[in-house]
Backbone as numpy.savetxt, mean C-alpha at the origin, in Angstrom:
# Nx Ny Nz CAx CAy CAz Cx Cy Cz
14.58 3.32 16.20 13.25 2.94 16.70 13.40 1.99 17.90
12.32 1.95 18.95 12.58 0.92 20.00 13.00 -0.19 19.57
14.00 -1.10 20.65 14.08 -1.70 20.43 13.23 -3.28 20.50
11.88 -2.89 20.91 10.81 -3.92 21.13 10.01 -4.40 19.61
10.70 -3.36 19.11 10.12 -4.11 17.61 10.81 -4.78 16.46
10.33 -5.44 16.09 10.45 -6.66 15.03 11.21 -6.29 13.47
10.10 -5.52 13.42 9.86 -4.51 12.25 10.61 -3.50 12.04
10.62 -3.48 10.34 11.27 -1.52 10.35 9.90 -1.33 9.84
10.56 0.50 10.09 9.71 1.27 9.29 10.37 2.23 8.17
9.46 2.33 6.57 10.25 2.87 5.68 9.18 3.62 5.17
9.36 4.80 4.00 8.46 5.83 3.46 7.96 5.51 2.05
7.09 5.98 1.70 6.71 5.62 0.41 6.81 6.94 -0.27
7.11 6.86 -1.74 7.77 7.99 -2.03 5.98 8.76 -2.53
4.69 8.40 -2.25 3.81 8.58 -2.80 3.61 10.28 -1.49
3.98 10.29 -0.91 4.40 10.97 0.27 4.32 12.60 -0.14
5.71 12.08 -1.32 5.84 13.53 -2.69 5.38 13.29 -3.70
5.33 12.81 -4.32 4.78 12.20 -5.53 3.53 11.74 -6.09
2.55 11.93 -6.02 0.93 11.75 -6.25 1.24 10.41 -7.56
0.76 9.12 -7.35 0.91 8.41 -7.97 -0.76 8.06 -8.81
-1.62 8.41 -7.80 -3.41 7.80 -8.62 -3.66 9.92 -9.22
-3.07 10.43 -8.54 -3.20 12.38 -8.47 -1.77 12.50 -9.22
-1.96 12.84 -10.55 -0.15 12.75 -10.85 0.12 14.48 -10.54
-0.71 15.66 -10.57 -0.24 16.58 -10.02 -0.14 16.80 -8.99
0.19 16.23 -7.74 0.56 16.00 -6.63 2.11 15.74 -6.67
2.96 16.84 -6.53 4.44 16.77 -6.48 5.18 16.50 -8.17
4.29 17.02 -9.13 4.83 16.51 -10.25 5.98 16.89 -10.68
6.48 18.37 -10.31 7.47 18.62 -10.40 9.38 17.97 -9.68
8.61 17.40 -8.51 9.66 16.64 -7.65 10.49 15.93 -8.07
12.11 15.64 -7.43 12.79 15.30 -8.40 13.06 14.22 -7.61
13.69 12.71 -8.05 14.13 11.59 -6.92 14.76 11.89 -6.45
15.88 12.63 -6.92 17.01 12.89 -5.84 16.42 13.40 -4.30
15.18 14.45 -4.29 14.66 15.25 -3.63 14.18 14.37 -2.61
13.62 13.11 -3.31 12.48 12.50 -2.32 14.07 11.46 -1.70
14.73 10.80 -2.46 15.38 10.19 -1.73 16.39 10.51 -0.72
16.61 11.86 -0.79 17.32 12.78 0.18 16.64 12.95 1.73
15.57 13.48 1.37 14.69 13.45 2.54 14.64 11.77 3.00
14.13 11.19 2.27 13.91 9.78 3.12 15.76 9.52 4.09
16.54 9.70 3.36 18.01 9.43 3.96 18.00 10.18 5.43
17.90 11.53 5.26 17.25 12.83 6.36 16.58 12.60 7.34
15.90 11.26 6.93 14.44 10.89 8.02 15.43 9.78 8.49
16.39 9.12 8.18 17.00 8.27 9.13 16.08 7.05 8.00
15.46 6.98 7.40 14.55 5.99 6.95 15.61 4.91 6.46
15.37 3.89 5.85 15.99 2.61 5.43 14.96 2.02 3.90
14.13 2.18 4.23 13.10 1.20 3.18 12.25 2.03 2.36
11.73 2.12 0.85 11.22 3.16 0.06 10.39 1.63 -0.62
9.70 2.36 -1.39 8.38 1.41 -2.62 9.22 2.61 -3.92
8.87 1.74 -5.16 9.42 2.41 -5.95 8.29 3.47 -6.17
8.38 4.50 -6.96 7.55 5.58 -7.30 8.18 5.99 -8.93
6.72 6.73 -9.43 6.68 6.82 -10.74 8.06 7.72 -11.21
8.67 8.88 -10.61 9.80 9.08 -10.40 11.16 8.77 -10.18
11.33 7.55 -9.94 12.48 6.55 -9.70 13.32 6.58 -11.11
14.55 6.37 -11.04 15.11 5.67 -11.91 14.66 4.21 -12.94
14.19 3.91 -13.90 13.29 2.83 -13.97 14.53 1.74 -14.47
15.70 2.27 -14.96 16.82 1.26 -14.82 17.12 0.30 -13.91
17.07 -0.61 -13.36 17.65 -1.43 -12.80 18.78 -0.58 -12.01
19.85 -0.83 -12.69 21.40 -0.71 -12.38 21.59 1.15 -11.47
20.47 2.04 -12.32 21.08 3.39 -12.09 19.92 3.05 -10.75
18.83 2.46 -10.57 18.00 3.18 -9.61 18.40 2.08 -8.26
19.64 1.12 -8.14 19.92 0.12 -7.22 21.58 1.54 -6.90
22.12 1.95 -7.80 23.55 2.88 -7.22 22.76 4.06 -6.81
21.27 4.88 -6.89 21.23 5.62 -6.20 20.45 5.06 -4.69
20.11 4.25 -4.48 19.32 3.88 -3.51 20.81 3.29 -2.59
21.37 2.67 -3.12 22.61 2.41 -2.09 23.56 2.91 -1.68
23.49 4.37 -2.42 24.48 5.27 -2.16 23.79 5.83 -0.89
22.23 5.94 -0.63 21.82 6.36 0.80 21.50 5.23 1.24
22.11 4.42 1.54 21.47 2.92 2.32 20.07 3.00 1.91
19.46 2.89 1.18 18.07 2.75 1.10 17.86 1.64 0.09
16.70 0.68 0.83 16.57 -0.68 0.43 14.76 -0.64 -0.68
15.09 -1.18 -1.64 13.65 -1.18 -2.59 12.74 -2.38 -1.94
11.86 -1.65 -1.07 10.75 -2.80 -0.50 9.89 -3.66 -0.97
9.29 -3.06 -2.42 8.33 -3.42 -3.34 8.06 -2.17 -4.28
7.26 -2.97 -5.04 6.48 -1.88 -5.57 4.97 -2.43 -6.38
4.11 -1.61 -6.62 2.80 -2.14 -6.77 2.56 -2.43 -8.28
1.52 -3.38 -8.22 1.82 -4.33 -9.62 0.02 -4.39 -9.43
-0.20 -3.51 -10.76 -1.63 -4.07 -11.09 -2.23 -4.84 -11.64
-3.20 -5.69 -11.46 -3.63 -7.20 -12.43 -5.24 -7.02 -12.71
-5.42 -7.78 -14.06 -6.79 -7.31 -14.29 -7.00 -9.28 -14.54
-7.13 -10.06 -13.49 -7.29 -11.30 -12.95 -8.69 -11.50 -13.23
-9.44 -10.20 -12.86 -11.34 -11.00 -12.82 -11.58 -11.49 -14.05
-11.19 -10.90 -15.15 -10.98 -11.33 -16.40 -10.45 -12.08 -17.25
-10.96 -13.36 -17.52 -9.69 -14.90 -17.69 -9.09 -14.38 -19.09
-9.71 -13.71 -19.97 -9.28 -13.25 -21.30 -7.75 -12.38 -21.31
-7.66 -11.84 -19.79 -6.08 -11.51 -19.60 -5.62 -11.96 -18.80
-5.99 -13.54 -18.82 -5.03 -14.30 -17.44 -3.41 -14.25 -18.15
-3.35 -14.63 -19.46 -2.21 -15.31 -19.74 -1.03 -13.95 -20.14
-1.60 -13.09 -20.38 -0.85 -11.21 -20.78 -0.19 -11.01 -19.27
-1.41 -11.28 -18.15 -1.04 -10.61 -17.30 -0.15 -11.50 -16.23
-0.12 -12.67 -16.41 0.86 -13.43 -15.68 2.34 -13.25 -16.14
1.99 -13.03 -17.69 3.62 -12.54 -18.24 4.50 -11.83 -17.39
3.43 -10.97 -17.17 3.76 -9.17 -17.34 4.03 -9.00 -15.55
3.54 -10.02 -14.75 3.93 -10.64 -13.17 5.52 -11.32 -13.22
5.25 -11.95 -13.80 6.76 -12.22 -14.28 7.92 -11.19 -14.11
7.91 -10.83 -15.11 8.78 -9.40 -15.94 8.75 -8.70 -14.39
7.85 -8.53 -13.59 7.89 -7.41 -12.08 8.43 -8.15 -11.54
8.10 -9.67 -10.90 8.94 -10.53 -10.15 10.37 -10.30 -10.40
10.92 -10.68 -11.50 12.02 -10.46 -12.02 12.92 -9.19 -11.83
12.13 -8.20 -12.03 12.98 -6.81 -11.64 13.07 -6.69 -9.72
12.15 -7.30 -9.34 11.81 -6.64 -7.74 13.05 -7.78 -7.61
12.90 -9.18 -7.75 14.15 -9.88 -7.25 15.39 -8.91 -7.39
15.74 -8.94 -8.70 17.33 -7.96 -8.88 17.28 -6.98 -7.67
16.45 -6.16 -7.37 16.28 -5.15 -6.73 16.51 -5.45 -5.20
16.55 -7.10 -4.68 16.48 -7.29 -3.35 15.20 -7.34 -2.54
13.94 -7.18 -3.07 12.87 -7.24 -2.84 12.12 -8.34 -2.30
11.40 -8.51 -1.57 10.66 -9.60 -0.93 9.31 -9.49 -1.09
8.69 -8.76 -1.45 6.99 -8.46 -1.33 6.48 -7.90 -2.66
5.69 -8.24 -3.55 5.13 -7.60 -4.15 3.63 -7.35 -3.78
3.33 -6.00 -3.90 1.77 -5.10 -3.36 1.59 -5.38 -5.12
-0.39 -5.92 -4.77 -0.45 -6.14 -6.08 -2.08 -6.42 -5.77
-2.70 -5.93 -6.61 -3.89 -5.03 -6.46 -4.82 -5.76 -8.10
-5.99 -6.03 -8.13 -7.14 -6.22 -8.78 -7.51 -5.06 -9.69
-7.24 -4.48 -10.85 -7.93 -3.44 -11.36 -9.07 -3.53 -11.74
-9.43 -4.74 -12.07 -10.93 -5.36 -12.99 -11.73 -4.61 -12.02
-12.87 -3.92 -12.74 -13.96 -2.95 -12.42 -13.92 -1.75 -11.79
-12.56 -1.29 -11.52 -12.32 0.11 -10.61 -13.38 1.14 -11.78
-13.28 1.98 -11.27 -14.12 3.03 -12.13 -12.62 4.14 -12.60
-11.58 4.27 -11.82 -10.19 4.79 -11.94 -9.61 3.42 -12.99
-8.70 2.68 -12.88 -7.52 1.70 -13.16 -8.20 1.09 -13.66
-9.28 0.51 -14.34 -10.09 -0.43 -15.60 -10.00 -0.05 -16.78
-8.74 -0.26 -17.52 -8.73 -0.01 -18.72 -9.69 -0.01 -20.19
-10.58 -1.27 -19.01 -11.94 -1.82 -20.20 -13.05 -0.37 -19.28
-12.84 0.08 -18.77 -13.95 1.16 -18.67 -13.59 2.73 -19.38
-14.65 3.92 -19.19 -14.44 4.79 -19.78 -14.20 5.53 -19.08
-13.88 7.26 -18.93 -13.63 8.19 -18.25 -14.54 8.57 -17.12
-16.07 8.12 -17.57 -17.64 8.78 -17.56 -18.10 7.99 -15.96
-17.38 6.63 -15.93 -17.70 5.87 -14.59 -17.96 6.58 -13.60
-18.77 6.05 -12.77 -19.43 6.88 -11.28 -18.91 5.42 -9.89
-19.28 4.17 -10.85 -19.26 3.29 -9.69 -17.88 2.01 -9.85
-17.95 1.62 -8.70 -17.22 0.58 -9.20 -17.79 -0.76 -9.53
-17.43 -0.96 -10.12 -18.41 -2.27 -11.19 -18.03 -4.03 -10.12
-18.97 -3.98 -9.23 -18.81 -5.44 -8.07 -18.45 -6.70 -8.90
-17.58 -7.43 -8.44 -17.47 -8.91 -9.15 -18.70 -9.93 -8.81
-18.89 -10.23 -9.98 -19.86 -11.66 -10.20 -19.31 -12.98 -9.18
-20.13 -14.00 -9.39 -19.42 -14.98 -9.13 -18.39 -15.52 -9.39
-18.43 -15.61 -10.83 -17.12 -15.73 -11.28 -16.22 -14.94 -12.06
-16.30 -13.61 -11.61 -15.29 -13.01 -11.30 -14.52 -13.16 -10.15
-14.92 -13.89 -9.03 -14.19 -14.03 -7.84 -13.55 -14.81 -7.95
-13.96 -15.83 -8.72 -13.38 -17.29 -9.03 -12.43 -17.27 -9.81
-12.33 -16.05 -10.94 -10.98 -16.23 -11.75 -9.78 -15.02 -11.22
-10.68 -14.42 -10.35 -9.33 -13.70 -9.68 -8.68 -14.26 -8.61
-9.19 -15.39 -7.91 -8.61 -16.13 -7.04 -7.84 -17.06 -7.73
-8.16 -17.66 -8.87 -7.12 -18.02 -9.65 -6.61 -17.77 -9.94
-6.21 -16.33 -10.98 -4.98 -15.67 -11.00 -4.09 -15.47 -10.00
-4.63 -14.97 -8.78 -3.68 -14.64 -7.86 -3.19 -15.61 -7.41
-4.05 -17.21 -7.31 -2.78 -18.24 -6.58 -1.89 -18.53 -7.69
-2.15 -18.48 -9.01 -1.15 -18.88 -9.87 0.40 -17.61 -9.85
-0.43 -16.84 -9.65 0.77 -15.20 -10.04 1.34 -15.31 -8.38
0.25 -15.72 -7.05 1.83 -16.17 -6.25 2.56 -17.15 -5.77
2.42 -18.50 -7.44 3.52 -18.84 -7.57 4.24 -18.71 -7.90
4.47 -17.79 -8.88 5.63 -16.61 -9.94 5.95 -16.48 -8.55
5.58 -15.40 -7.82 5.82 -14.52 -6.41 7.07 -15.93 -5.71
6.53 -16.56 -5.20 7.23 -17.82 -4.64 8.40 -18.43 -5.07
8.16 -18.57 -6.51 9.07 -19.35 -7.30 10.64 -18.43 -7.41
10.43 -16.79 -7.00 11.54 -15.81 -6.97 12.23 -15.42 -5.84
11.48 -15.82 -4.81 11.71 -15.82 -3.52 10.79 -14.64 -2.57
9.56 -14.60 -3.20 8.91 -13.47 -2.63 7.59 -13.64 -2.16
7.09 -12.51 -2.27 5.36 -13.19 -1.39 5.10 -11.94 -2.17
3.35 -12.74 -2.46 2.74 -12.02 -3.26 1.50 -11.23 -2.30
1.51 -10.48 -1.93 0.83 -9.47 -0.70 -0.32 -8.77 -1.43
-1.47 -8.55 -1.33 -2.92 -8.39 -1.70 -2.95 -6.70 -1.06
-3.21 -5.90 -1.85 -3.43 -4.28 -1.46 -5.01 -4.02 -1.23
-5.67 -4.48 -0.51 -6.82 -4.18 -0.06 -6.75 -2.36 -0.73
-7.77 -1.80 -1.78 -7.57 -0.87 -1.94 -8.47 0.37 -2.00
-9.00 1.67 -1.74 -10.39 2.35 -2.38 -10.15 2.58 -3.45
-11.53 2.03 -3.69 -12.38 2.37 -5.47 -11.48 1.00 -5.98
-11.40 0.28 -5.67 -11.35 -1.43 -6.48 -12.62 -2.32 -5.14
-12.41 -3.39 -6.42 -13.45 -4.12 -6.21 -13.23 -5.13 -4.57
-12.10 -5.02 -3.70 -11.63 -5.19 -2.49 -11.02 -4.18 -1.81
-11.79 -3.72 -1.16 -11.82 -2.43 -0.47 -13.15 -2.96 0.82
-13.67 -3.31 0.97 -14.81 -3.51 1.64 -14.59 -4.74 3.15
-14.77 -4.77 4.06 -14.86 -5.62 4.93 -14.50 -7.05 4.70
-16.35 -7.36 3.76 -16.83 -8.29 3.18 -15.46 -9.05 2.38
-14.96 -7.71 1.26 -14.46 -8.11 -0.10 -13.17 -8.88 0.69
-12.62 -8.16 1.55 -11.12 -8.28 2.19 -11.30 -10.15 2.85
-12.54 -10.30 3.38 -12.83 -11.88 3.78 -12.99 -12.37 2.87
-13.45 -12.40 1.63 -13.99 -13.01 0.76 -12.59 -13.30 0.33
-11.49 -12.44 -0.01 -10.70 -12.86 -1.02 -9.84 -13.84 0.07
-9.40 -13.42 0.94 -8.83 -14.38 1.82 -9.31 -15.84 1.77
-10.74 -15.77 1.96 -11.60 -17.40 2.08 -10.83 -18.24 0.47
-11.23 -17.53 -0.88 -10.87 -18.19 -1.33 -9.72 -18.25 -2.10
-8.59 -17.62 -2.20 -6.86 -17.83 -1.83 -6.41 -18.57 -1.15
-5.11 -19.20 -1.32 -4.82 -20.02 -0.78 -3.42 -19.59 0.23
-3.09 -19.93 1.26 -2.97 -18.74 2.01 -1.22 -18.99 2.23
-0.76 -20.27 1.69 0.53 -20.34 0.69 0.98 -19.27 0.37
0.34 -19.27 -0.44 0.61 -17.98 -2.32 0.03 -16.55 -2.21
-1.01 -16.50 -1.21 -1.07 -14.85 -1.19 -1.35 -14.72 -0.37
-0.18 -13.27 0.46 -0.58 -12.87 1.86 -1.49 -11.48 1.80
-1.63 -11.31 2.67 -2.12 -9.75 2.77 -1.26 -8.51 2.72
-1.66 -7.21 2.09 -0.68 -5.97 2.38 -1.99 -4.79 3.13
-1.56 -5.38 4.60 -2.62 -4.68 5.47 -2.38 -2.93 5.89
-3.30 -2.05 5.07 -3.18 -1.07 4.90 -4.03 -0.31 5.89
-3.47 0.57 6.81 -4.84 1.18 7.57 -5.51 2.12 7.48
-4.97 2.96 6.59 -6.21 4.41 5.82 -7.10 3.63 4.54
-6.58 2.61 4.09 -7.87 2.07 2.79 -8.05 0.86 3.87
-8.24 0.63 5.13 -9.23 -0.07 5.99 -10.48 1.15 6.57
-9.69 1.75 6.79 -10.77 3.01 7.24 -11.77 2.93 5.95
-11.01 3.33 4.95 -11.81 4.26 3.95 -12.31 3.27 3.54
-12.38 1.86 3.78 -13.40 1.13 3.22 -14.36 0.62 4.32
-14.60 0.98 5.02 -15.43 0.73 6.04 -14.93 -0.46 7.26
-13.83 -0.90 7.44 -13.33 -1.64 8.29 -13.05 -0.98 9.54
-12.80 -1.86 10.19 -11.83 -0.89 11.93 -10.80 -1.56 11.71
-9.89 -1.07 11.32 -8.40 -1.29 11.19 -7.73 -2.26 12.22
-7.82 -2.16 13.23 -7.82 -2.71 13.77 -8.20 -3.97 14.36
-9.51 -4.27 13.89 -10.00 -5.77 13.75 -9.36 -6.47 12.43
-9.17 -5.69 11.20 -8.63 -6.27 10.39 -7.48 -6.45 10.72
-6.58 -5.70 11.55 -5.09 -6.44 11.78 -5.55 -7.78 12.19
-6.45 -8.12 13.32 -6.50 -9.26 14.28 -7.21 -10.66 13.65
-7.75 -9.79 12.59 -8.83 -10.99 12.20 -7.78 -11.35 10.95
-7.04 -11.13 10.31 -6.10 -11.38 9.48 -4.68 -11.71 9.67
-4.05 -11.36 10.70 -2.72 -10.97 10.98 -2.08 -12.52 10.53
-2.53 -13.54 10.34 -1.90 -14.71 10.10 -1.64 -14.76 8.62
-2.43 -14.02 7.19 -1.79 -13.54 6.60 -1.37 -12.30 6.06
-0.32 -11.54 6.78 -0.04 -10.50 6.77 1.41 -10.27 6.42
2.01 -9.55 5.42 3.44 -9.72 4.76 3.98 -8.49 5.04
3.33 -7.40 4.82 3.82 -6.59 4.51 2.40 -5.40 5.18
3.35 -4.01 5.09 2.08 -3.03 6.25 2.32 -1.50 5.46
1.33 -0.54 5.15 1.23 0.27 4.79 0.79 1.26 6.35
0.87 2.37 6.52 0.78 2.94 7.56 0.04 4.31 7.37
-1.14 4.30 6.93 -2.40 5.66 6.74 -2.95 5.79 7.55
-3.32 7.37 7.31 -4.04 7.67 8.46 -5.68 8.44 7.48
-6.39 8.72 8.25 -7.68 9.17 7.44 -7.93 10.71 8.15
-8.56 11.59 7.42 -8.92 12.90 7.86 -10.86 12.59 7.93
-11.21 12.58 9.25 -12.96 12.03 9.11 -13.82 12.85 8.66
-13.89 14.14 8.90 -14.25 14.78 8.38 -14.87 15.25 6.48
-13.31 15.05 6.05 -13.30 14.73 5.31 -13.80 13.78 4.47
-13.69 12.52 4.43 -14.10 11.30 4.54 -16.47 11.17 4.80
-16.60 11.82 6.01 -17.68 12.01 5.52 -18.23 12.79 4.99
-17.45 13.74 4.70 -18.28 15.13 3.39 -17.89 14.41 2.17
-17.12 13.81 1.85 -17.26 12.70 0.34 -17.80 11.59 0.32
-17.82 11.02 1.70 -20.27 10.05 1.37 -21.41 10.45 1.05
-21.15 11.66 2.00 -22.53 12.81 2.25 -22.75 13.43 0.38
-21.56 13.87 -0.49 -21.43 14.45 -1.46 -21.34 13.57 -2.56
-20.98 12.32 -2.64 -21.09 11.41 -3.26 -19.50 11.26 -4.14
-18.56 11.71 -3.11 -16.77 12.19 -4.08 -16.75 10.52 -4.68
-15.64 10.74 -5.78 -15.47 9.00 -5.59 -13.64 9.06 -5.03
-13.17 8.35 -5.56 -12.11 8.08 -4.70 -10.76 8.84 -5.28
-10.50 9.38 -6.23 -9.71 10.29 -6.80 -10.15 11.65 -6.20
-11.44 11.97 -6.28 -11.59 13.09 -5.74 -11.53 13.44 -4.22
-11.12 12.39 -3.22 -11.34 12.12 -2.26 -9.65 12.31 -1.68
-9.64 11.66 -2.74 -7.46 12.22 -2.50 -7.24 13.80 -2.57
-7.82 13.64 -4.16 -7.33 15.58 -4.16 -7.81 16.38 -3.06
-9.04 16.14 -2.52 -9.48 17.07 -0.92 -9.07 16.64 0.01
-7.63 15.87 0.14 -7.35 15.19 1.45 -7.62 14.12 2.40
-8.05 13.82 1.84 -9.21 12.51 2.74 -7.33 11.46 3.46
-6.66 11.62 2.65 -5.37 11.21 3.40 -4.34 11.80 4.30
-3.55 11.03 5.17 -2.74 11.47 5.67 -1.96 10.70 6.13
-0.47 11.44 6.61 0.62 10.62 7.69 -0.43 9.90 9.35
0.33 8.79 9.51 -0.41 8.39 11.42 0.32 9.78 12.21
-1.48 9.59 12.66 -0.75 10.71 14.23 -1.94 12.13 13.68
-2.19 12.46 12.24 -2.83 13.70 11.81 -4.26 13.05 11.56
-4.76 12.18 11.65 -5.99 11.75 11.51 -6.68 11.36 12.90
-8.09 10.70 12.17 -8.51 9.73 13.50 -8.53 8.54 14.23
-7.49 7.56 13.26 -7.09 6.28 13.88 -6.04 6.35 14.39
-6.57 5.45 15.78 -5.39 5.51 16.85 -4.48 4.37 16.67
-3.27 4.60 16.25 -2.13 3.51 15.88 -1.74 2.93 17.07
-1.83 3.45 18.70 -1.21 3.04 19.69 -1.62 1.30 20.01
-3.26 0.88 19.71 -3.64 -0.18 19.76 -2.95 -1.31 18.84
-2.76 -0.52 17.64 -2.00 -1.36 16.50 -1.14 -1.26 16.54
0.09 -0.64 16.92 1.37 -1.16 17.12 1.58 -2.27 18.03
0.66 -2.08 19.62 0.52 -3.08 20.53 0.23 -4.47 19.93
-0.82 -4.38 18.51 -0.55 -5.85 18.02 0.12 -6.22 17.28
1.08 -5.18 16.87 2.03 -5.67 15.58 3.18 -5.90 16.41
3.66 -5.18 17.76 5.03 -5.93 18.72 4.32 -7.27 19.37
3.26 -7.17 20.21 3.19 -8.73 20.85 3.08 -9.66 19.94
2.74 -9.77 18.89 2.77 -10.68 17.87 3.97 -10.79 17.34
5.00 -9.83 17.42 6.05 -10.20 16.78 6.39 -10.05 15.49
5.77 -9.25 14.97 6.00 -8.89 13.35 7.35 -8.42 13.31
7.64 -9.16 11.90 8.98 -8.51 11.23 8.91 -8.53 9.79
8.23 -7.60 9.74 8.06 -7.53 8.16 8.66 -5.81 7.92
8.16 -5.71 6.70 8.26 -3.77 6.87 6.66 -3.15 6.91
7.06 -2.08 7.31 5.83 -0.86 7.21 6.32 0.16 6.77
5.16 0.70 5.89 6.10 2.11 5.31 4.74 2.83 5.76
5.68 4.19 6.12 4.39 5.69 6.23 3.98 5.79 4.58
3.06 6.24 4.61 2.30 6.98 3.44 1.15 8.19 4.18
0.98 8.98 3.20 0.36 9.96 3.57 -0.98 10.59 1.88
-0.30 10.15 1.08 -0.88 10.26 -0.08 -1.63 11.59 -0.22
-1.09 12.71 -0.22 -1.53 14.08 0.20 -0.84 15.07 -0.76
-1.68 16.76 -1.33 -0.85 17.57 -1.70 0.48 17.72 -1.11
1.57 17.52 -1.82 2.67 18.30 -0.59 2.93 19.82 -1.09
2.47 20.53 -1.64 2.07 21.57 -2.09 1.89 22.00 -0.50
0.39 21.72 0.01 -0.27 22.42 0.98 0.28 21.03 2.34
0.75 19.80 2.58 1.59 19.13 3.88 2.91 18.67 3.35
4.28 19.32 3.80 4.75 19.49 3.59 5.63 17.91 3.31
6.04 17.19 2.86 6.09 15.81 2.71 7.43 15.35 4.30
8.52 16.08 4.01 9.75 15.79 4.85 8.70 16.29 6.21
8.38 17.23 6.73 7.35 17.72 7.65 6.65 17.29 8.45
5.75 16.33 7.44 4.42 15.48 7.72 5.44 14.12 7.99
6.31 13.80 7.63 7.10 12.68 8.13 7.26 12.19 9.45
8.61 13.39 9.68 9.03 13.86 10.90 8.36 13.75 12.08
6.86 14.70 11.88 5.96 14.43 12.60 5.64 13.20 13.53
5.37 12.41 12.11 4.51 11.39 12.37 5.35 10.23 13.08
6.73 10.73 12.87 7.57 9.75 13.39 7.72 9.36 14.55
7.93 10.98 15.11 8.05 11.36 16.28 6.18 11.41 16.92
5.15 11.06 16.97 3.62 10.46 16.94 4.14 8.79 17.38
4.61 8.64 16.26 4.99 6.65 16.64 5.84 6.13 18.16
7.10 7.29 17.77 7.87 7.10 18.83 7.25 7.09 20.18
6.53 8.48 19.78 5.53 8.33 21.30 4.64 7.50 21.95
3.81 6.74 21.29 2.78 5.74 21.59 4.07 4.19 22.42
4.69 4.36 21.45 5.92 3.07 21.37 6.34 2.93 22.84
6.82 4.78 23.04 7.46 4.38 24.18 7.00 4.68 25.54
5.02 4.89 25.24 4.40 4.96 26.05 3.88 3.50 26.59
4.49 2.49 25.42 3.36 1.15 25.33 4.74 0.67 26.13
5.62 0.75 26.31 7.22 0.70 27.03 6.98 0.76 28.53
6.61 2.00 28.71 6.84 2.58 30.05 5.58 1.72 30.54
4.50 1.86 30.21 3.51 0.82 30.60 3.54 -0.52 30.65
């Protein structure tokens, strides 16, 4: 990659693997996905439901292709003080494995009220259930306490702005920032669930970038996207019809946002995601692509 940047870039194995869609690549094997990522020249992966979940076996296959474990996503049900003390454990126990693993970032996400990932809800949900007042108040407490776990291991605890949770929204993405403490939790600035939650991706890089740890790299299909407002999809169903993709196959233009992720100087990671059948886009394919999409903007923002 040029050499004007800070940053790597690495793949997420959700690419092949349908992680919220589990028939999305269910058949796929790690070896498969971690082959291709090696193939792509890549360096950096998120773990996936497919991985080795050993410690020991899933650190000798990842280093046998130079490939480094970036994070992996850790869900918390924080709005709810009745599982503050289960779920700080259970932050722990992830801290703990992502350290062994060499890890620096944990992506770590709010389930309380999703209409998907709310264990206290039923199948039947339509909406996502908004936090109260103080629901805001005890998930901002959880999270500065869980990123001092994060801290105390040597890591940063990075916020997954996400669709269909209760921070997904403009608003929600300021709100949680205002009251976090900006120590203990950074951001994991994602740009297809900025789209898909009504942001310009791009203002959210700018209006946030001071806490920013870690970078997810989506792209959105618009079309798409507005035939599941217009139709009322919710956000699972919105995956299975594509509403995702690799940068470069959608309608946000990354050339502006790379321009603020080099003059600023980022050195964190970014991983592609595409979160798509690879059935019908081919995962190694849609990579490649998109790679060669990046390269281009990069070394257009170069020559300029």
């Amino acid at each position: 990659m040029p050499a004007l940047w800070k940053f790597q870039i690495g793949i997420h194995p959700i690419n092949w693997v349908g992680e919220d869609v589990k028939e999305h690549g269910d058949a796929t094997t790690f070896e498969q996905i971690m082959e291709d990522i090696s193939a792509l020249g890549l360096k950096g992966t998120e773990m996936g439901r497919k991985y080795p979940k050993d410690p020991d076996t899933l650190k000798r296959e990842l280093s046998a292709r130079g490939i480094q474990l970036v994070s992996q996503w850790k869900s918390v049900l924080f709005s709810d003080p009745a599982f503050r003390a289960e779920e700080l454990r259970a932050y722990r126990e992830h801290a703990e494995f992502l350290r062994r693993m060499g890890s620096k970032v944990i992506s770590t996400a709010e389930i309380g009220g999703s209409q998907h990932f709310d264990p206290r809800r039923g199948p039947r949900e339509k909406e996502v259930e908004r936090l109260t007042a103080d629901g805001w108040k005890w998930l901002a407490e959880g999270l500065n306490q869980a990123g001092e776990i994060a801290r105390e291991y040597g890591m940063k605890l990075t916020y997954h702005h996400h669709g269909g949770t209760v921070v997904e929204r403009p608003e929600e993405i300021d709100r949680l920032m205002e009251l976090t403490d900006p120590r203990l939790v950074y951001l994991l600035y994602d740009t297809g669930h900025a789209y898909y939650g009504g942001c310009d991706p791009l203002q959210l890089l700018r209006k946030h970038y001071r806490r920013i740890a870690y970078i997810h790299l989506k792209d959105i299909r618009k079309d798409i996207l507005e035939r599941g407002r217009q139709e009322g999809w919710d956000f699972i169903t919105c995956i299975r019809r594509g509403v995702f993709t690799v940068p470069g196959d959608g309608c946000i233009d990354f050339a502006p946002i790379f321009r603020e992720l080099i003059s600023r100087g980022y050195d964190g990671w970014a991983m592609l995601e595409g979160e798509q059948d690879p059935a019908l886009h081919h995962p190694y394919q849609y990579a490649k692509r998109s790679l060669e999409y990046i390269q281009s903007i990069t070394e257009s923002e170069k020559e300029g």
